[in-house]
C-alpha positions as semicolon CSV with decimal commas, in nm:
position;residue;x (nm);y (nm);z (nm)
1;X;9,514;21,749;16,429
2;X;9,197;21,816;16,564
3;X;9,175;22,055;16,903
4;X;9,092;21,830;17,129
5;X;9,415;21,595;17,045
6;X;9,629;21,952;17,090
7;X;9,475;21,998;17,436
8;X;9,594;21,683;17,587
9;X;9,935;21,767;17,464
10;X;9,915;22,117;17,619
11;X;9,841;21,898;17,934
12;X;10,119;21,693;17,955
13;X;10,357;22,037;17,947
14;X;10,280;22,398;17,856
15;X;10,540;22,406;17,562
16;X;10,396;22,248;17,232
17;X;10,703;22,273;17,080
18;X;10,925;22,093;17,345
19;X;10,696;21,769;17,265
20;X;10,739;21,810;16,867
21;X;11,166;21,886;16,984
22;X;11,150;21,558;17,105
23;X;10,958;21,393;16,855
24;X;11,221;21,524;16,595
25;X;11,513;21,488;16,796
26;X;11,504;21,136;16,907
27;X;11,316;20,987;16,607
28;X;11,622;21,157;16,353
29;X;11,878;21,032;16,636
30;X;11,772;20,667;16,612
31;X;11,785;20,702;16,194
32;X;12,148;20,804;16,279
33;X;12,224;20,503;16,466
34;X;12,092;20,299;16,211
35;X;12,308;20,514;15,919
36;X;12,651;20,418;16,148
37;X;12,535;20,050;16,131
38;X;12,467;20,065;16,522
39;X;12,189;19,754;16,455
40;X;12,015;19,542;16,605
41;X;12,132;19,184;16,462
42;X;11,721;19,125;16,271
43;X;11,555;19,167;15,959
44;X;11,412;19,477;16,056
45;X;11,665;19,779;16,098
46;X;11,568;19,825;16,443
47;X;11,833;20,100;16,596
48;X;12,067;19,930;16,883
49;X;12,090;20,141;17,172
50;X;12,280;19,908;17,368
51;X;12,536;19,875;17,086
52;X;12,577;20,270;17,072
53;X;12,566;20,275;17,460
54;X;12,892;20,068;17,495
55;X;13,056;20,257;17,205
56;X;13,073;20,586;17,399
57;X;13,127;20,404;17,772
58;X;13,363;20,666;17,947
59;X;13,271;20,921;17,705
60;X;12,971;21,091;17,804
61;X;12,918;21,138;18,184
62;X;13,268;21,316;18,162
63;X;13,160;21,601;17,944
64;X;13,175;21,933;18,052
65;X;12,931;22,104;18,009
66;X;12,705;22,261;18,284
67;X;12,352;22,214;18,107
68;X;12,461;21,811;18,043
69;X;12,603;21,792;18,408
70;X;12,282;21,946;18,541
71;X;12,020;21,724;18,265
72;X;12,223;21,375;18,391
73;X;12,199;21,490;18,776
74;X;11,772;21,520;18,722
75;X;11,763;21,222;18,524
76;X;11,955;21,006;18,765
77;X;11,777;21,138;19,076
78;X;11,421;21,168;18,928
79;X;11,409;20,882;18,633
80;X;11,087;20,841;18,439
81;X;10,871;20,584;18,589
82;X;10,790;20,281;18,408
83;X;10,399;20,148;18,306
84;X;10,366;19,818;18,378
85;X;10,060;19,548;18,440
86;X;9,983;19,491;18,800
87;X;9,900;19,206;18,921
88;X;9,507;19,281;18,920
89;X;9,532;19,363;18,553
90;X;9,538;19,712;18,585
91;X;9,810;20,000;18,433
92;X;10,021;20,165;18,705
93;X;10,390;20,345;18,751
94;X;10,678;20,157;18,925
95;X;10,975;20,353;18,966
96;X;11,238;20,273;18,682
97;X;11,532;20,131;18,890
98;X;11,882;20,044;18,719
99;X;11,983;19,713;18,599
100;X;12,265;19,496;18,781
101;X;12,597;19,577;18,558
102;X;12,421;19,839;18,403
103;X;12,680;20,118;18,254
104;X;12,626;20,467;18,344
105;X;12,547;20,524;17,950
106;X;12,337;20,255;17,899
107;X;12,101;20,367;18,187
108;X;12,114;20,726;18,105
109;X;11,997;20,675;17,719
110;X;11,714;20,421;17,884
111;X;11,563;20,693;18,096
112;X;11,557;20,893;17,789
113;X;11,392;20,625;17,596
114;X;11,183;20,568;17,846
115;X;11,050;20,966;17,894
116;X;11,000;20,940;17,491
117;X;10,812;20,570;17,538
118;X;10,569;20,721;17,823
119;X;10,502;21,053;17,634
120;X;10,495;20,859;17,267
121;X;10,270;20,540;17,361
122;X;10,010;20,658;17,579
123;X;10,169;20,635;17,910
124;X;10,102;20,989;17,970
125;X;9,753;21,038;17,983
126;X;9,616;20,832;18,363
127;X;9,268;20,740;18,400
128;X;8,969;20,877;18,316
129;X;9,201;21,091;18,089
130;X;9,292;21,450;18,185
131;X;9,630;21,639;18,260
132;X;9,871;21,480;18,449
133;X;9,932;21,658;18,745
134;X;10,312;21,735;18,772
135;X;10,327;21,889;18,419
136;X;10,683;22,064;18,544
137;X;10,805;21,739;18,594
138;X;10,707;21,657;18,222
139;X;10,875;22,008;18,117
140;X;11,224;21,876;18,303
141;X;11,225;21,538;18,149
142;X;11,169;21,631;17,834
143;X;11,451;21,908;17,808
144;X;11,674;21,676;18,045
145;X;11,622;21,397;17,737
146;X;11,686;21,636;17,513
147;X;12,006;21,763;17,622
148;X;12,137;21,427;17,674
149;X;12,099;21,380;17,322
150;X;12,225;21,663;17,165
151;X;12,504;21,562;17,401
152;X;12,583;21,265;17,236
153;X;12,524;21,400;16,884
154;X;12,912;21,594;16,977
155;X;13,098;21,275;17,130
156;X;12,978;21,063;16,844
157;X;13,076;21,301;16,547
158;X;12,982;20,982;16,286
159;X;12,631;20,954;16,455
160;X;12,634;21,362;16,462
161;X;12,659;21,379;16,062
162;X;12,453;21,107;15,993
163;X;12,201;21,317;16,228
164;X;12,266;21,638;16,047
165;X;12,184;21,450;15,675
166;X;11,816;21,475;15,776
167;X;11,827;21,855;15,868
């Protein structure tokens, strides 16, 4: 990876490492869900995150644990925002709001999707390219995502070994 590419990570948070945690964490977590047949119904074994999300409803937000309590509370009150066209044509952030019906689970695992989506796809890096501003902000989402995963990794001990195969 050339220096220049390693900059512009180093500007979306100061800890290289947290982006390749998440990287490895969420990209061995979704070959897990596919091992434990959590599936989207296609021809391409696309994880289903919905599918998992209803298999643990009641399980999760009842943990205790003080770093999960804490990683939910950010998430919840601060979610990612969302990229989206605007009606000019142009790329810009709407706040990521929670679907009607919409189980605590299910929301929680799409903010965390989302914070991997925006730092994954480009979302991350605003016009004319340079650091994003609030890379604390970054820091918390990332190890809030993080958490929540690892999280679910204990309540879903099938997910948890198929997670571990990879290690």
């Amino acid at each position: 990876m050339n220096r220049n590419a390693l900059d512009s990570i180093v500007g979306l948070v100061t800890d290289r490492d947290l982006v390749f945690t998440i990287f490895a964490v969420y990209s061995r977590f979704e070959y897990a869900l596919k091992r434990t047949n959590f599936l989207k119904a296609r021809d391409k074994a696309e994880p289903d995150w919905d599918k998992y999300s209803n298999s643990i409803r009641g399980q999760l937000l009842v943990v205790d644990n003080a770093e999960f309590r804490q990683a939910v509370r950010y998430l919840f009150a601060e979610p990612p925002k969302t990229q989206v066209i605007a009606a000019d044509g142009q790329l810009k952030w709407q706040p990521t709001t929670r679907g009607q019906g919409e189980t605590d689970e299910r929301y929680l695992l799409r903010l965390v999707g989302t914070v991997r989506n925006n730092l994954f796809h480009g979302g991350k890096y605003p016009d004319p390219f340079g650091p994003v501003p609030d890379v604390g902000r970054n820091q918390q989402l990332l190890e809030s995502s993080i958490t929540v995963l690892e999280t679910c990794l204990v309540i879903s001990p099938a997910v948890g070994s198929a997670f571990a195969e990879v290690a």
